[in-house]
C-alpha positions, -999 to 999 in steps of 0.1 A, spaced: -132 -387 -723 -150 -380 -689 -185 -402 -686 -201 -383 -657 -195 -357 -632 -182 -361 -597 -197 -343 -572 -181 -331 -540 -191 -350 -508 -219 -335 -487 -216 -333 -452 -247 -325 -424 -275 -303 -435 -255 -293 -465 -272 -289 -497 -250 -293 -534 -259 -282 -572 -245 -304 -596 -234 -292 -625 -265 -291 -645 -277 -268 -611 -299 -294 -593 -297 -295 -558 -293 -325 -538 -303 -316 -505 -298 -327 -465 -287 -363 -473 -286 -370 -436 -322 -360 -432 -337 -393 -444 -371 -378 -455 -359 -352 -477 -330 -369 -488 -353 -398 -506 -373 -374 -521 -349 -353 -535 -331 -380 -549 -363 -402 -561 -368 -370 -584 -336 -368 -599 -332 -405 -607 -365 -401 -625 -351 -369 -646 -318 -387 -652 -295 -365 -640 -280 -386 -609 -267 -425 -611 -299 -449 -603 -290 -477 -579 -325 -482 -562 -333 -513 -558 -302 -526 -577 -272 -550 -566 -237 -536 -568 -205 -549 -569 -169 -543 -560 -147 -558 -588 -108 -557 -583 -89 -546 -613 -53 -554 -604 -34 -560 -570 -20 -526 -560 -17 -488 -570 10 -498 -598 0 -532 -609 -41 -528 -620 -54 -528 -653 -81 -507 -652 -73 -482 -678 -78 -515 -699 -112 -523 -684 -128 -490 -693 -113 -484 -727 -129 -521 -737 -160 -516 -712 -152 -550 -697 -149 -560 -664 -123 -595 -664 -111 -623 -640 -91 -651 -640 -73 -679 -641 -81 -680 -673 -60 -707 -684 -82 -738 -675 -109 -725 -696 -145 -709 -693 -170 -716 -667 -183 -742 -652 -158 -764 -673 -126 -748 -653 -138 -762 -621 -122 -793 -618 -93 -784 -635 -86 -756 -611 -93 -778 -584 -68 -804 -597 -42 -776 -597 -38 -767 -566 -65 -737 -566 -88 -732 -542 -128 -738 -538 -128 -701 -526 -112 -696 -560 -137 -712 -581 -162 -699 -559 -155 -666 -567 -156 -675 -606 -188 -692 -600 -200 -654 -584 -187 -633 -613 -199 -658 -639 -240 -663 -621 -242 -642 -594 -236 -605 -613 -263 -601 -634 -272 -577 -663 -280 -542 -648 -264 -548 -616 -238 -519 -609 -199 -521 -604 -176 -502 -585 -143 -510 -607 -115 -508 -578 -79 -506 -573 -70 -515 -535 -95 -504 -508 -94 -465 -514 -96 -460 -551 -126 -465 -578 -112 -459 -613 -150 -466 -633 -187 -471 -622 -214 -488 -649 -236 -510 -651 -234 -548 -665 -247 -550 -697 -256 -590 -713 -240 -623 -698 -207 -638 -685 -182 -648 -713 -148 -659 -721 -125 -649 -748 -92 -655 -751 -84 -618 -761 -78 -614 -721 -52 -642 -720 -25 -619 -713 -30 -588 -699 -2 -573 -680 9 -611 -674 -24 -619 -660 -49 -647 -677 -79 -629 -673 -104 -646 -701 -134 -645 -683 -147 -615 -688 -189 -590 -688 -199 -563 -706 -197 -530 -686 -211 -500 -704 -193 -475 -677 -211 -447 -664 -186 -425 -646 -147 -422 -650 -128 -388 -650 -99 -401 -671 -78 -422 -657 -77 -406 -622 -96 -426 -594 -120 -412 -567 -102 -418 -536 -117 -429 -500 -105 -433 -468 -87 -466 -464 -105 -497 -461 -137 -484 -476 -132 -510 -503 -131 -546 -488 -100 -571 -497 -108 -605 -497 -128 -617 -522 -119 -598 -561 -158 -595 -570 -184 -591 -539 -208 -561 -526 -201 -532 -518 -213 -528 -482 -200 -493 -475 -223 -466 -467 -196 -438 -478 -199 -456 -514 -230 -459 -522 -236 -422 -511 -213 -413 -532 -228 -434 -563 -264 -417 -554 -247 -382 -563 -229 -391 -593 -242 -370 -618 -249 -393 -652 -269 -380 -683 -294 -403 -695 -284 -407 -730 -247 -423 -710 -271 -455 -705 -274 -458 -744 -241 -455 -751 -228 -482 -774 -199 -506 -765 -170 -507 -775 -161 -533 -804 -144 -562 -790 
């Protein structure tokens, strides 16, 4: 199943009808283009983002290696090591294993810093987005992610996911999507265009979660 609607990319002084048959007009005329788009957030029709952190979150290391799929069917967003337990315990234990403090950093971020509402752009590499939702409750660990495709991934949030089209991944240019750190914001401008124009019914913000 599809959760939203992609819309094409608009270029300059370009107008677009979603599906529904709104427009979304001139989005490099900055006047009109916050108008247009104040209006539809408050109908429900596009993805609402104002005022709202969001988050790149790496779901695997490379085009054949990710486990997104996995992600969106449990509406979960997971990290690891897993192995030396949930945060903050896994700190020193990490640390006396030879892991970084970038590492446990990073686990610190996903398990404090993302908090309920924020947004998340689920990605594979720095070109493709495979899910967008929003974080639903607070960080957890479960040991139902200790293996998944050989990775110890037990820390783990809620996602209730917004937009996917199935498996196949909205693709940028590359180096849209940062490496570096697995979970940090997304800075591109390209992206968060795009997340304005998602199309996203209002009843997809009730839907329930999947059963862990």
């Amino acid at each position: 199943m599809q959760f939203g609607k992609p819309n094409r990319r608009l270029g300059p002084n370009r107008s677009l009808k979603t599906s529904s048959g709104t427009a979304i007009l001139r989005l490099n005329c900055p006047i009109l283009r916050q108008r247009n788009l104040t209006q539809l957030r408050a109908k429900g029709i596009i993805m609402d983002i104002e005022g709202k952190t969001i988050w790149q979150v790496a779901a695997g290391n490379g085009k054949d290696t990710h486990y997104a799929k996995q992600c969106l069917q449990q509406d979960v967003i997971v990290f690891g090591p897993g192995r030396f337990g949930a945060w903050p315990d896994c700190e020193l234990p990490m640390r006396a294993n030879g892991w970084t403090a970038m590492k446990a950093g990073i686990i610190r971020r996903f398990a404090e810093d993302v908090k309920p509402r924020d947004i998340v752009v689920l990605r594979v590499g720095t070109q493709n987005v495979y899910g967008t939702g929003e974080v639903v409750g607070d960080y957890d660990f479960s040991e139902a992610f200790s293996n998944v495709q050989e990775w110890d991934l037990q820390h783990f949030r809620r996602v209730r996911w917004l937009w996917h089209q199935d498996g196949e991944p909205e693709t940028f240019p590359v180096h849209t999507l940062k490496f570096g750190s697995s979970v940090q914001h997304v800075i591109s401008p390209v992206v968060r265009q795009w997340l304005e124009t998602l199309e996203v019914p209002a009843e997809a913000y009730k839907r329930p979660l999947c059963a862990l």
